[in-house]
N, C-alpha and C positions, 0 to 999 in steps of 0.2 A: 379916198383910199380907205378899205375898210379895215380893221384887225386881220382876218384870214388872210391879207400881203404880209404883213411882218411875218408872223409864224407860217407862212411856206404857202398858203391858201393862193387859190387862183383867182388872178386878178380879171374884172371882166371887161377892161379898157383897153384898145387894141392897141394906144399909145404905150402903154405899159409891158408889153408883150415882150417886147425888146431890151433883153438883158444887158447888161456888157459885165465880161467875167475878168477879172483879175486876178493875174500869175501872181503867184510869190516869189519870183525870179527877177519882176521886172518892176515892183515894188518900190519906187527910191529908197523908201524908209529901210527896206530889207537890205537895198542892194549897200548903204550905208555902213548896215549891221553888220553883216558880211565882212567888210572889208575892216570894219574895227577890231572883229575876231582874226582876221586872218593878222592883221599887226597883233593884236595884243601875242599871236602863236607864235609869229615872228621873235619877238622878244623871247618867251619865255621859253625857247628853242636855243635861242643865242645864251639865255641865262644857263640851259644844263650843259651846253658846251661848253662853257667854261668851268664850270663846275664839277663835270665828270673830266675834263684835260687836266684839271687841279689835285682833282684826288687820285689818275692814274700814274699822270705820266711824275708830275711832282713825288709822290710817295715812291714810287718806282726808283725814280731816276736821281733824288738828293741822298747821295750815301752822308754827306758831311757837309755843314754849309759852306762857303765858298772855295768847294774844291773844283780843280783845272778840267774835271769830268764830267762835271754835271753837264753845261753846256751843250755840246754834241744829242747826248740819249737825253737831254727834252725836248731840241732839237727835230729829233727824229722820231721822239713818241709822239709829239703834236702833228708833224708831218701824216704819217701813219693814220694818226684817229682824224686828223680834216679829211684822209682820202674816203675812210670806212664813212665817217659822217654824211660826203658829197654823193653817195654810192647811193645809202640807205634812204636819203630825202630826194633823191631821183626817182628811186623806183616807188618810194609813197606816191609820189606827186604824181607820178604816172599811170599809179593807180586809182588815184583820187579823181584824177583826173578822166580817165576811164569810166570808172563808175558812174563820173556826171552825165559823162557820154550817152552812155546805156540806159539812163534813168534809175540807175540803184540808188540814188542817193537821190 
């Protein structure tokens, strides 16, 4: 095997001819990677839901600490933002998902 194989030169071995090409989709190592990001996103989605239900519907909804009202309106402001949340990561996922389709991505 001479130097002109590694740097892209043509090989004059007819055994050699025959490439085999490798996706990066089908990768283990990728598909691995992949799926570590998709959890680490998983958390760090779950970490701003909680975090934006704390600073809206909390600040919103505690006029005075253990008064007989709070209950109800955080109740209903977490209701509320699970449905807007369930909505918006539907139609990403939809999209994401799409684009893989199509090869945008």
């Amino acid at each position: 095997m001479g130097l002109g194989s590694f740097f892209g030169g043509k090989n004059n071995t007819s055994d050699q001819n025959n490439t085999t090409k490798t996706t990066i989709s089908t990768d283990p190592t990728t598909q691995k990677l992949k799926a570590q990001i998709q959890q680490e996103l998983a958390v760090a989605n779950a970490t701003e839901l909680v975090n934006k239900v704390s600073e809206n519907c909390f600040d919103k909804c505690l006029m005075a600490p253990y008064q007989e009202g709070n209950d109800p309106c955080i109740d209903q402001c977490l209701a509320k933002y699970m449905r807007s949340w369930n909505v918006i990561s539907k139609t990403y996922i939809a999209r994401i998902q799409n684009a893989s389709t199509t090869g945008e991505i």
